[in-house]
KOLKEGU-594183 format. One record per atom (N, C-alpha, C, O): residue in one letter; atom name; chain; x, y, z; residue number from 1. Coordinates in Angstrom, 2 decimals. Example, Ala and Ser with C-alpha at 12.3 -4.5 7.8 and 13.67 -1.06 7.14 Angstrom:
// residues 2
NODE kolfi lumnu markol      xx      yy      zz miba
NODE     A     N      A   13.19   -5.69    7.80    1
NODE     A    CA      A   12.30   -4.50    7.80    1
NODE     A     C      A   13.20   -3.30    7.80    1
NODE     A     O      A   14.24   -3.32    8.46    1
NODE     S     N      A   12.85   -2.25    7.08    2
NODE     S    CA      A   13.67   -1.06    7.14    2
NODE     S     C      A   12.90    0.03    7.87    2
NODE     S     O      A   13.41    1.14    8.04    2
END
This chain:
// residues 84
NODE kolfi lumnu markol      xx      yy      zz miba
NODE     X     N      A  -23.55   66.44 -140.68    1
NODE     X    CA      A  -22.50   65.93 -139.82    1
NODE     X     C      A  -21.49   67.02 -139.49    1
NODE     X     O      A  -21.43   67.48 -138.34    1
NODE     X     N      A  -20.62   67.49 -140.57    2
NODE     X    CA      A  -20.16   68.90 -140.44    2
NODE     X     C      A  -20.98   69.92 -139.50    2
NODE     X     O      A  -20.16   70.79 -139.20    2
NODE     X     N      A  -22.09   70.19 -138.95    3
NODE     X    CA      A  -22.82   71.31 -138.37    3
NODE     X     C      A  -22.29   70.72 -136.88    3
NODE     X     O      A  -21.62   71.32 -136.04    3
NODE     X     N      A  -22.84   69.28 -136.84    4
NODE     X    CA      A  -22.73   68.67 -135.40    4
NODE     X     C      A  -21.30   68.74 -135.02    4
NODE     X     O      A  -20.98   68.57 -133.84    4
NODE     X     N      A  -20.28   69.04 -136.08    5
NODE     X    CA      A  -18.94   68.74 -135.72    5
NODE     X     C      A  -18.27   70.09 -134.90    5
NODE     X     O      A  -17.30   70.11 -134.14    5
NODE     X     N      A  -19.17   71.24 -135.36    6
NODE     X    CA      A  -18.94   72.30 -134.79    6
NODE     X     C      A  -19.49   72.29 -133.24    6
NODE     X     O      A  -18.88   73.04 -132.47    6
NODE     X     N      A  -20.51   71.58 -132.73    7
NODE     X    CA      A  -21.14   71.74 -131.76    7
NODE     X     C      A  -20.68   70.72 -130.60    7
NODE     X     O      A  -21.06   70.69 -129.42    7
NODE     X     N      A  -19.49   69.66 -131.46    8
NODE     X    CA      A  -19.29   69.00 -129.95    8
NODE     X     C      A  -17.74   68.60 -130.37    8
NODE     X     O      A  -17.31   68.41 -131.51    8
NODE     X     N      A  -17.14   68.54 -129.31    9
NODE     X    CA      A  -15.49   67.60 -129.26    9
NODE     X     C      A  -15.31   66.64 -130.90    9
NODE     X     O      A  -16.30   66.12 -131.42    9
NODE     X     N      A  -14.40   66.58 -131.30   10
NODE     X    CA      A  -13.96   65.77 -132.25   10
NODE     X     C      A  -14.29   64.44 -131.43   10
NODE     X     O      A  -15.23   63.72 -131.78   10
NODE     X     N      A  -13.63   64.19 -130.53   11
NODE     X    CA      A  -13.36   62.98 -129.92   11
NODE     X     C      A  -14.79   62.17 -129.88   11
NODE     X     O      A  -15.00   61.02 -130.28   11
NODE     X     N      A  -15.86   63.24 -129.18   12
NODE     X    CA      A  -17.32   62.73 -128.90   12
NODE     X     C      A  -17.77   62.28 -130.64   12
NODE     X     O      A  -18.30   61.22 -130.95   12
NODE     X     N      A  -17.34   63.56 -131.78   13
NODE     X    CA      A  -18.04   63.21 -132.84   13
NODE     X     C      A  -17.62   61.39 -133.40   13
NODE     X     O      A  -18.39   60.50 -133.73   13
NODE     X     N      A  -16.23   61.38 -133.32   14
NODE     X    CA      A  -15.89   60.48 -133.88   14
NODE     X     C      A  -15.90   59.05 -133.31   14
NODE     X     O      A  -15.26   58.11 -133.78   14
NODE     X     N      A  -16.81   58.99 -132.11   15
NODE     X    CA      A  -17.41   58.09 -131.09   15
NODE     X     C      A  -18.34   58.09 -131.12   15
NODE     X     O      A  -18.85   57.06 -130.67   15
NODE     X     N      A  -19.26   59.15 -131.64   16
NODE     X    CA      A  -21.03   58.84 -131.92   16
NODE     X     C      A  -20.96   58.09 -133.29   16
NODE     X     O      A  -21.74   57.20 -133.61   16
NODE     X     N      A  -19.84   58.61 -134.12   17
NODE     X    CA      A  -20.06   57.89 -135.68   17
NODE     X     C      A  -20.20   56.45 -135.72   17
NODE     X     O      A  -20.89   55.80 -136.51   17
NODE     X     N      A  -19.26   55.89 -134.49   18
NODE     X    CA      A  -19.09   54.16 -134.50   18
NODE     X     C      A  -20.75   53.89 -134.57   18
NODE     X     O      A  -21.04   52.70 -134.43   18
NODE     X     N      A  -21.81   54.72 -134.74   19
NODE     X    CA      A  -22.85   54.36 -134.12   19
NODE     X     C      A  -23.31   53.58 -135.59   19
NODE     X     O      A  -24.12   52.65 -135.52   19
NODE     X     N      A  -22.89   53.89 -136.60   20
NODE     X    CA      A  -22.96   53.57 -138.15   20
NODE     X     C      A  -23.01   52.18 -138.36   20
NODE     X     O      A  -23.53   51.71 -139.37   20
NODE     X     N      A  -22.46   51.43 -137.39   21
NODE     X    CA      A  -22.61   49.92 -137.38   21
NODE     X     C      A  -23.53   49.23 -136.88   21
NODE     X     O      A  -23.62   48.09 -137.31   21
NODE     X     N      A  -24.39   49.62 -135.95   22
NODE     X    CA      A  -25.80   49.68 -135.44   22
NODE     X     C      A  -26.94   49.96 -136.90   22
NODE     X     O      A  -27.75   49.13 -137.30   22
NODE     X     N      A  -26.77   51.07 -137.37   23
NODE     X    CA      A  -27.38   51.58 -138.79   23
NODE     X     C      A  -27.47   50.38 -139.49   23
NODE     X     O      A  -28.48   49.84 -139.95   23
NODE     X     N      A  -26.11   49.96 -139.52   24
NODE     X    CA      A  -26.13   49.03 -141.16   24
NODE     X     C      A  -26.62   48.05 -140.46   24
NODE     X     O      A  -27.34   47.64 -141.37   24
NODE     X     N      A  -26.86   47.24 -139.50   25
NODE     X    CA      A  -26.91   46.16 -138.95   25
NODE     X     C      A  -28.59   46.19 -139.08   25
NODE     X     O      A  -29.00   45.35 -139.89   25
NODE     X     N      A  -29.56   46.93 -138.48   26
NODE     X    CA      A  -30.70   47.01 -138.69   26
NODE     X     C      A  -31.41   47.57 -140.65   26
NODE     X     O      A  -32.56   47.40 -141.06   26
NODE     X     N      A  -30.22   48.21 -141.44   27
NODE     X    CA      A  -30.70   48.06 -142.58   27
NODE     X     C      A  -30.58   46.99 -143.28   27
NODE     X     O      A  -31.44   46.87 -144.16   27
NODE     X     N      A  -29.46   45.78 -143.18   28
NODE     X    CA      A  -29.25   44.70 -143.68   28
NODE     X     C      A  -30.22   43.70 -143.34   28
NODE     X     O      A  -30.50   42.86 -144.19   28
NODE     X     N      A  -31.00   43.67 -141.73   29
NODE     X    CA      A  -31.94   42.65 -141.42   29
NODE     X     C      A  -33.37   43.40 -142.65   29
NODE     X     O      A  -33.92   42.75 -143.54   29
NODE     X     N      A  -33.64   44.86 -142.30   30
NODE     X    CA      A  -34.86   45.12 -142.94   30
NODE     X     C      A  -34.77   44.87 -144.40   30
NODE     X     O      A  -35.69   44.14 -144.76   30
NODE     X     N      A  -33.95   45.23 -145.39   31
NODE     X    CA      A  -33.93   45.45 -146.80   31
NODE     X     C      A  -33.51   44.07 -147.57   31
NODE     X     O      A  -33.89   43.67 -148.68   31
NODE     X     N      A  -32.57   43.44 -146.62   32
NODE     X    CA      A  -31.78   42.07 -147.22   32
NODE     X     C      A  -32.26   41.10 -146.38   32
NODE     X     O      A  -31.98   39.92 -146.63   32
NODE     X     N      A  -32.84   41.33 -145.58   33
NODE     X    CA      A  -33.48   39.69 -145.05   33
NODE     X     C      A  -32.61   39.00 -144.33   33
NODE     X     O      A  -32.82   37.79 -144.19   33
NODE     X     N      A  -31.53   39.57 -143.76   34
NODE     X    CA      A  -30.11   38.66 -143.29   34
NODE     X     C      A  -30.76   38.86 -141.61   34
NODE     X     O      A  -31.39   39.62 -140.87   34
NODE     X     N      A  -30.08   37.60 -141.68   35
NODE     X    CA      A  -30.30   37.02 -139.68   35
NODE     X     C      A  -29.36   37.67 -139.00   35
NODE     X     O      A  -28.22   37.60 -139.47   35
NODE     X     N      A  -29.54   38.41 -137.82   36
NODE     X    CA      A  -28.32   38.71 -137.16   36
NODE     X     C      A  -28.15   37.40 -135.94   36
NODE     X     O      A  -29.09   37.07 -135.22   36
NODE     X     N      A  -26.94   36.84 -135.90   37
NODE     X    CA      A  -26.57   36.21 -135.29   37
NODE     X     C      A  -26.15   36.37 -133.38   37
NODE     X     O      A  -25.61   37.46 -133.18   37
NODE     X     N      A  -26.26   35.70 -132.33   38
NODE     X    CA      A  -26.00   36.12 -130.89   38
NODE     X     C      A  -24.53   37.23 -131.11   38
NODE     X     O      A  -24.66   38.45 -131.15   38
NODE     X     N      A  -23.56   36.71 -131.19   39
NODE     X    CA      A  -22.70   37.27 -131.56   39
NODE     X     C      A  -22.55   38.75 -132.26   39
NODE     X     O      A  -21.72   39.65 -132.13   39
NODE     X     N      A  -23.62   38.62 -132.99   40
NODE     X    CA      A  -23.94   39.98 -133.98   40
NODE     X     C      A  -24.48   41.28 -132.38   40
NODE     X     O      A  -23.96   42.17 -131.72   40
NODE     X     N      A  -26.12   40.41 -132.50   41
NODE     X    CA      A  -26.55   41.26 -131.26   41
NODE     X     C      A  -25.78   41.57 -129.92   41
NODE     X     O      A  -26.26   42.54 -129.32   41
NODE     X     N      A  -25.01   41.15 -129.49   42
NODE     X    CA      A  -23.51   41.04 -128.59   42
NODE     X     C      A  -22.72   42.43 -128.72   42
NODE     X     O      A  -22.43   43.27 -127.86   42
NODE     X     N      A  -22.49   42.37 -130.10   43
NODE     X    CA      A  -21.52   43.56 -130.52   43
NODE     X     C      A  -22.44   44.92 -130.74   43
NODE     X     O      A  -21.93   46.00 -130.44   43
NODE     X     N      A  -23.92   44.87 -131.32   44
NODE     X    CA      A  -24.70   45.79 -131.79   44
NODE     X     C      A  -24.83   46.74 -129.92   44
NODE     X     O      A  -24.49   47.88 -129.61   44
NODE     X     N      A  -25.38   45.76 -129.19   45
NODE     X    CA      A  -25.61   46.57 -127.35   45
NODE     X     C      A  -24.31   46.76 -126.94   45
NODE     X     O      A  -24.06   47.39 -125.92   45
NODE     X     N      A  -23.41   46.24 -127.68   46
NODE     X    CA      A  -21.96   46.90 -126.61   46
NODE     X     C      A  -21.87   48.57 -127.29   46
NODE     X     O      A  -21.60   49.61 -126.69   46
NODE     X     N      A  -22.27   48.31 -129.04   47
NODE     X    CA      A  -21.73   49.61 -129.44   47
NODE     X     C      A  -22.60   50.93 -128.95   47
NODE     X     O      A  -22.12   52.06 -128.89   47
NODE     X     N      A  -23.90   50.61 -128.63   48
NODE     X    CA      A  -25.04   51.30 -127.98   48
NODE     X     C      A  -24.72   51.47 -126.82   48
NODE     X     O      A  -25.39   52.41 -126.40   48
NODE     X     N      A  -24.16   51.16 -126.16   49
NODE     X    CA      A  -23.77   51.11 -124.12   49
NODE     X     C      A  -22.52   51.73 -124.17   49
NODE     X     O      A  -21.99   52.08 -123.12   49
NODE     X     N      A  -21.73   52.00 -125.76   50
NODE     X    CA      A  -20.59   52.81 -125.86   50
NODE     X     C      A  -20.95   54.17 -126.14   50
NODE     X     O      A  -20.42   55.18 -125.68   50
NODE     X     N      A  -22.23   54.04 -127.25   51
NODE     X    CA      A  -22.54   55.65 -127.40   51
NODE     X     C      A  -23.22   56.33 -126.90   51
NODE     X     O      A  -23.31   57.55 -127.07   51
NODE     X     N      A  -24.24   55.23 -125.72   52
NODE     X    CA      A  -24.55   56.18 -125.02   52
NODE     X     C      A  -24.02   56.88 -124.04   52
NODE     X     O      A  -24.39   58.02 -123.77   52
NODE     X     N      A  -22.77   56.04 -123.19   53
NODE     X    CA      A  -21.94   56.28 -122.26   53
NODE     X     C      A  -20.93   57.42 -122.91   53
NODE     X     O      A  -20.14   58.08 -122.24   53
NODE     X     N      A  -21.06   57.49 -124.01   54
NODE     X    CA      A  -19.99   58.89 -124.56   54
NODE     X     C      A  -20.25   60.16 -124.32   54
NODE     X     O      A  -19.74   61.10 -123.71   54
NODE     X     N      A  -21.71   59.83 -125.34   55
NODE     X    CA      A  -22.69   61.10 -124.96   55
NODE     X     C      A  -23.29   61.65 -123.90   55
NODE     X     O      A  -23.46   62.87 -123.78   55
NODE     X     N      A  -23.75   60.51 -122.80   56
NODE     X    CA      A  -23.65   61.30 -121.36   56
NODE     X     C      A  -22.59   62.21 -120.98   56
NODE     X     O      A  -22.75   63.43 -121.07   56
NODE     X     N      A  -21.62   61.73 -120.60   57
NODE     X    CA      A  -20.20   62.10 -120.15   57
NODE     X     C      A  -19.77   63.13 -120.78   57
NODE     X     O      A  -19.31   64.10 -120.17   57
NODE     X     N      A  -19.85   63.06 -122.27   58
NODE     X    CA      A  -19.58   64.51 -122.64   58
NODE     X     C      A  -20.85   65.87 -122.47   58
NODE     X     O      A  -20.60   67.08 -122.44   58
NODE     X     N      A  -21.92   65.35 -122.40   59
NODE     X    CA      A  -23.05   66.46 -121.91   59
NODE     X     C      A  -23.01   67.18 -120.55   59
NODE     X     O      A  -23.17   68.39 -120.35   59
NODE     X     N      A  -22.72   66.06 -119.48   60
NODE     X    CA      A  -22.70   66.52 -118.09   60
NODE     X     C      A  -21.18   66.68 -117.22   60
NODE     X     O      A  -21.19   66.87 -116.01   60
NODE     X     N      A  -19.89   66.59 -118.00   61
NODE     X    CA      A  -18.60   66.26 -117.57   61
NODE     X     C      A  -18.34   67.55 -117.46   61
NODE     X     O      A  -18.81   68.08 -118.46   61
NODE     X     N      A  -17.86   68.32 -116.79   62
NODE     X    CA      A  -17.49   70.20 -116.95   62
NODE     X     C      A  -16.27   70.10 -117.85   62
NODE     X     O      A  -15.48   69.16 -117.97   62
NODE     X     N      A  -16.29   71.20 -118.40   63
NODE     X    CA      A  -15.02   71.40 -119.73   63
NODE     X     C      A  -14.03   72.57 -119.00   63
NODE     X     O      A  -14.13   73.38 -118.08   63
NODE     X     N      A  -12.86   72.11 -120.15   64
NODE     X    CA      A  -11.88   72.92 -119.75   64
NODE     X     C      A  -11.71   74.22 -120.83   64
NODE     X     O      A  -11.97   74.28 -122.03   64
NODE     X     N      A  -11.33   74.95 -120.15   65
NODE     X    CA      A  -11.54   76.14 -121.30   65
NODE     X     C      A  -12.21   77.79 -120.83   65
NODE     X     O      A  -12.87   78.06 -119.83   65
NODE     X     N      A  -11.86   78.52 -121.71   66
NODE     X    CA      A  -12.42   79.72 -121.89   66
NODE     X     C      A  -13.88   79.85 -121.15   66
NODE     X     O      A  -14.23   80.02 -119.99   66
NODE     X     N      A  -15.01   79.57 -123.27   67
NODE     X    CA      A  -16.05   79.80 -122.94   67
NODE     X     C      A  -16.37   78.16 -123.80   67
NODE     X     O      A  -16.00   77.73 -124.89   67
NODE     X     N      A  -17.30   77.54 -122.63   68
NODE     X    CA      A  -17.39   76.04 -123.06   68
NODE     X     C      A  -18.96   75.92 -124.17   68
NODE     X     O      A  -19.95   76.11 -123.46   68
NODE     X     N      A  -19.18   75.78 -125.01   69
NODE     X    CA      A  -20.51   75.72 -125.35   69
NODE     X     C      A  -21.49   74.93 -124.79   69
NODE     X     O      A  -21.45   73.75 -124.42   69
NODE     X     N      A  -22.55   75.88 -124.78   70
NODE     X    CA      A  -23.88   75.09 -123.98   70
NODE     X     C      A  -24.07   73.60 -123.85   70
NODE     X     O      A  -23.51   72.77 -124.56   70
NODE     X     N      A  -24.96   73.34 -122.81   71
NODE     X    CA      A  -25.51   71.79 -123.38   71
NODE     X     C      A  -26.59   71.67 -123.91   71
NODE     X     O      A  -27.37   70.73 -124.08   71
NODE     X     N      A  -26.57   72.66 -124.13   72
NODE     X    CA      A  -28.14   72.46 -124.78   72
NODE     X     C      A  -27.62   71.95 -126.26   72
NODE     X     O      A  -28.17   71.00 -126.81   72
NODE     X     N      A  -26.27   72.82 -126.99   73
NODE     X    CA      A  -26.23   72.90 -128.08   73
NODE     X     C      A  -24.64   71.56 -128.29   73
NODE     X     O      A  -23.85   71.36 -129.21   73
NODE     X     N      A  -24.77   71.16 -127.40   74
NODE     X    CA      A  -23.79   69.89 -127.81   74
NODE     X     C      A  -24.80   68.71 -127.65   74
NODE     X     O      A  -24.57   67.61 -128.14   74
NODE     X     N      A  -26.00   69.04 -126.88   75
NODE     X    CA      A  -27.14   67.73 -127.28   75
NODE     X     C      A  -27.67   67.40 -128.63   75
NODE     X     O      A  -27.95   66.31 -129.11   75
NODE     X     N      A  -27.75   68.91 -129.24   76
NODE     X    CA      A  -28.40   69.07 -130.80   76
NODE     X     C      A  -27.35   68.71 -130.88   76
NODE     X     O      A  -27.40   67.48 -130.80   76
NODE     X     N      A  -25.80   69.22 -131.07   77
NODE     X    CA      A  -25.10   68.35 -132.26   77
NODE     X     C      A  -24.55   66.39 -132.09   77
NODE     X     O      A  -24.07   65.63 -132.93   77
NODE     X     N      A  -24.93   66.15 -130.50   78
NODE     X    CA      A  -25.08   64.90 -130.42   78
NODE     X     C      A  -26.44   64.03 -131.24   78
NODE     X     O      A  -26.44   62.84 -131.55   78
NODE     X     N      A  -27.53   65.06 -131.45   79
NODE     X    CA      A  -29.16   64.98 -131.78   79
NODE     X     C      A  -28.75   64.80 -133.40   79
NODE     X     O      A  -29.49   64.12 -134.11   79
NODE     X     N      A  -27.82   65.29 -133.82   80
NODE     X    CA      A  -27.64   66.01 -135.47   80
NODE     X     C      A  -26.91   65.05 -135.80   80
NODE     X     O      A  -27.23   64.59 -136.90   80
NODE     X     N      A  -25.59   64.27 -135.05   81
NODE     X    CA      A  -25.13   63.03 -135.26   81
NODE     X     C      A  -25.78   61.83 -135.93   81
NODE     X     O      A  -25.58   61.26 -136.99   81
NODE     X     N      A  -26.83   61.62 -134.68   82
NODE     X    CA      A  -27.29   60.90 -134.72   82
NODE     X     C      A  -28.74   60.25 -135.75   82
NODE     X     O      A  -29.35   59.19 -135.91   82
NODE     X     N      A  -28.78   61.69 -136.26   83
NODE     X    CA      A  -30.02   61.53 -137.30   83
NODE     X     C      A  -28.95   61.52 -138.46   83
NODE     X     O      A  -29.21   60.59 -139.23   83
NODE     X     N      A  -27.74   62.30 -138.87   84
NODE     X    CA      A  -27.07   61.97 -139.76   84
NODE     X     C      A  -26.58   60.18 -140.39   84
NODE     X     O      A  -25.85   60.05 -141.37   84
END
């Protein structure tokens, strides 16, 4: 997580993390057997339609600054997030 934190905006990192509630939501149905409810799935695609809409925007949005780092290498640390 730390590696990816170097490779993209605080702001983006700490907007891919919300993604952690998606995580637990699909480990609680697999391991514990729990039902997700309409309501549940409701909140799980909003938080997905949030991170993906982050991560676009910060990949293709032009930056302000000096020297901006690649996109290649803010995809890996969006990529590094996300496997974290």
């Amino acid at each position: 997580m730390f590696i990816a934190l170097t490779m993209c905006p605080a702001s983006v990192y700490q907007m891919m993390r919300g993604s952690i509630v998606v995580i637990t939501a699909l480990m609680s149905m697999a391991f514990l057997g729990r039902k997700q409810y309409r309501h549940h799935w409701t909140g799980i695609v909003l938080i997905v339609l949030g991170v993906v809409l982050v991560g676009l925007v910060s990949t293709f949005s032009p930056k302000a600054g000096d020297e901006p780092p690649t996109v290649g290498s803010e995809w890996l640390g969006i990529l590094l997030l996300i496997i974290s």
